[in-house]
C-alpha positions in Angstrom: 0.0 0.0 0.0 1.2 3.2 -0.7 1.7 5.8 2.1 2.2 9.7 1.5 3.7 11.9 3.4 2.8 15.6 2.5 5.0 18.6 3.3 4.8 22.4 2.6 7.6 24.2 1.9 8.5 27.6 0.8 7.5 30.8 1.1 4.6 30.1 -1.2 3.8 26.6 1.0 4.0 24.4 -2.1 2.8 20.8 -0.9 5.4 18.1 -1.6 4.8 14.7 -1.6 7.4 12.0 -0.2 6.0 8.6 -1.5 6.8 5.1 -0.5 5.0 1.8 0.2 4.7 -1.1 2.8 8.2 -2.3 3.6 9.9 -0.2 0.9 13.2 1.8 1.4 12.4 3.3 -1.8 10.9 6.7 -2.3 9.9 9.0 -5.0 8.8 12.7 -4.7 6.4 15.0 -6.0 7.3 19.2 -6.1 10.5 19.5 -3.6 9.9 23.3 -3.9 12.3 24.5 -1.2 13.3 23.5 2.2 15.6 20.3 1.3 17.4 20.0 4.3 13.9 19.4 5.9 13.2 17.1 3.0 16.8 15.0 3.4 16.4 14.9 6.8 13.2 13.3 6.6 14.7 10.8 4.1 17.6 9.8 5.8 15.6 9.4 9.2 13.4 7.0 7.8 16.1 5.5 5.6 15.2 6.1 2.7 17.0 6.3 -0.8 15.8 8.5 -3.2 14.8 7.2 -6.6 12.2 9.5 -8.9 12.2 13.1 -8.4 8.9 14.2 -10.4 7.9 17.8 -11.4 4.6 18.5 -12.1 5.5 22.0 -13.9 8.8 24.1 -14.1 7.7 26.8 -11.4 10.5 27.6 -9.1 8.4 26.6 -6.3 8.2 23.6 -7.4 11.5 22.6 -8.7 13.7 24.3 -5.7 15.5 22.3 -4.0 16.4 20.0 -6.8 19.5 20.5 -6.8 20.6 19.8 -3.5 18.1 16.2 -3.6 19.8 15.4 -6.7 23.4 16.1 -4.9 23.1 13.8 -2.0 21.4 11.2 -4.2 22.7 11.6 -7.3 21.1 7.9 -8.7 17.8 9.8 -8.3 15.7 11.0 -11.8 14.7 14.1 -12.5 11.5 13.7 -14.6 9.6 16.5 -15.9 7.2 17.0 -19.3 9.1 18.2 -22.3 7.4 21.2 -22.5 9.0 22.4 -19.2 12.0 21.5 -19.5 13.8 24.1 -20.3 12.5 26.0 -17.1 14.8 23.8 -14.9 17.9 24.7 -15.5 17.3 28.9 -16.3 15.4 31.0 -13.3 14.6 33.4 -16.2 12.0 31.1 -17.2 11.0 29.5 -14.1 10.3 32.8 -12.5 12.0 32.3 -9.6 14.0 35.2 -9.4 10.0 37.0 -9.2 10.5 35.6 -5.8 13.9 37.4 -5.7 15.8 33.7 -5.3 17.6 31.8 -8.3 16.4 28.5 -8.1 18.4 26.3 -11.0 17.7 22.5 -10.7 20.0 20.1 -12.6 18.7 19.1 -16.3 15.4 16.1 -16.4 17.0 12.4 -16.4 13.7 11.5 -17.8 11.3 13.6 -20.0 7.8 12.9 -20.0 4.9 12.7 -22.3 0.9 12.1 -22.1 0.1 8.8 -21.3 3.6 7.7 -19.9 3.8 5.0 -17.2 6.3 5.6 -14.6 6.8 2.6 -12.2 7.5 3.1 -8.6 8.1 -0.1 -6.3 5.3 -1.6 -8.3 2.9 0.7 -8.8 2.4 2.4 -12.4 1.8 6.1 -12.3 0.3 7.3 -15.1 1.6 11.0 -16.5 -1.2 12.9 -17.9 -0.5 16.0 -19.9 -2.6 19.0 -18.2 -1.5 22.3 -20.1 -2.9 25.7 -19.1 -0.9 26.4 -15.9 2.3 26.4 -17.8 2.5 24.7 -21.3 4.2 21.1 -19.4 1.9 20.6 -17.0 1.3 17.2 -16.0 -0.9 15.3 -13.4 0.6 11.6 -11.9 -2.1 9.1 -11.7 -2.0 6.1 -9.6 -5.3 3.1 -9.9 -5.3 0.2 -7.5 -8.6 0.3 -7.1 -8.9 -3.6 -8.1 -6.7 -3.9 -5.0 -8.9 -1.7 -2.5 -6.9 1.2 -2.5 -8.5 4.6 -3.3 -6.9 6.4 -6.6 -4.7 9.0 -6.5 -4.0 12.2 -8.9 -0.8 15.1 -7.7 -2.5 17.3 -10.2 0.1 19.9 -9.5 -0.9 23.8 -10.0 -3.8 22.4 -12.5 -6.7 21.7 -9.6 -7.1 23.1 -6.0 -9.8 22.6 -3.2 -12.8 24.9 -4.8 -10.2 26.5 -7.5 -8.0 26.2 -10.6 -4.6 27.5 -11.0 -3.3 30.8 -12.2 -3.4 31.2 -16.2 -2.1 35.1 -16.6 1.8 33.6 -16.1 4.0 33.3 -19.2 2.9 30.0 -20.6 -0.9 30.0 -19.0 -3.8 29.8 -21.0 -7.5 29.5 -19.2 -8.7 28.0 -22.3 -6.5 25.2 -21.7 -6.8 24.7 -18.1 -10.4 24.4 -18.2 -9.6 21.8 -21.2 -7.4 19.9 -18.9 -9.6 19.7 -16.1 -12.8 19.0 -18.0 -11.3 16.4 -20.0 -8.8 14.4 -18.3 -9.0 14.9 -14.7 -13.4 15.2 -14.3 -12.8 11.9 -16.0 -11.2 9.7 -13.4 -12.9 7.9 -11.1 -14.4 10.3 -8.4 -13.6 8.9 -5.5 -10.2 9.8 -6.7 -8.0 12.0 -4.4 -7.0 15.1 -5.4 -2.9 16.3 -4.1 -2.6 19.7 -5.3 0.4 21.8 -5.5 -0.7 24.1 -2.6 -3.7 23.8 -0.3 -5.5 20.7 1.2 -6.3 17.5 -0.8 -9.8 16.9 -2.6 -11.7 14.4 -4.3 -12.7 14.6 -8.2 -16.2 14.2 -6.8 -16.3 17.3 -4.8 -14.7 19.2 -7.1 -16.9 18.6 -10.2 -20.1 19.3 -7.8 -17.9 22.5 -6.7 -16.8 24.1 -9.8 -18.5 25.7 -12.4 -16.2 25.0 -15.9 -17.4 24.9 -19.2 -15.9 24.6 -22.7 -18.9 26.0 -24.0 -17.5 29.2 -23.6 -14.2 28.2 -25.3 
């Protein structure tokens, strides 16, 4: 069973995800946006060896403390979608330096697509591409519902708890978001969770009862 661990970090309290399961030393993370000594402390006091790093958009609060995961475990990947790349490694384009800091992670070890599968200790997360936020956007979708467990979605900076995410940043477009909500995360099973990027967790359920979207206006 997985078990997730949520932490926020950051000025901005960006919620990352430390993710391992049942009798695992393995873990994978979601957003380290700041604060890695908090986050390697963590690690090593469970013992834990970093594996996947995964960002779910380029967004300095997001990708900030990279650099220093990917130091003390250097094995580790860096995935992130192709269309966000390029905002890793230059705080030009990852706006960090809006925040007067100069976040620069290391470049992806893995780039990511729609409809990759990225397995974890077992389980296959599934990346789904959710432009609109920033052009790479992606959401990481895990179903084990066949087991009992209840499915999962990090849908990054794409859905909050009774909101979307910002779409007037370089990259944004609220045409898309609303494209990427309606279409591929109001799909899933509703009694999937939601993880956002900030803010507390939701279910697809609540949120499609809670929000008004339409492409009708598109």
């Amino acid at each position: 069973m997985l078990e997730i661990q949520k932490l926020q970090i950051g000025p901005l309290g960006s919620c990352c995800y430390i993710i391992t399961s049942v009798g695992s030393s393995e873990a994978m993370i979601i957003d380290p946006g700041g604060d890695a000594e908090q986050i390697i402390k963590l690690l090593e006091e469970k013992g834990l060896e970093l594996t996947l790093l995964i960002n779910t958009h380029g967004h300095g609060d997001h990708i900030g403390a990279n650099k220093e995961l990917k130091r003390v475990f250097p094995e580790s990947k860096i995935c992130i979608h192709q269309d966000d790349a390029e905002m890793l490694t230059d705080p030009f384009k990852n706006l960090s330096l809006l925040g007067g800091v100069r976040y620069s992670s290391p470049p992806a070890d893995m780039i990511l697509s729609h409809h990759d599968k990225v397995i974890f200790d077992g389980y296959i997360f599934e990346i789904i591409h959710l432009p609109g936020h920033t052009r790479g956007g992606i959401g990481i979708y895990v179903d084990r519902s066949v087991d009992g467990e209840v499915p999962v979605l990090f849908s990054g900076d794409t859905l909050f708890e009774g909101g979307i995410g910002r779409t007037n940043l370089p990259g944004g477009s609220h045409d898309l978001i609303v494209q990427s909500i309606t279409r591929c995360i109001f799909t899933l099973n509703e009694k999937t969770i939601v993880n956002p990027g900030h803010g507390p967790s939701t279910t697809v359920e609540r949120e499609k009862g809670r929000l008004c979207l339409s492409e009708k206006s598109l």
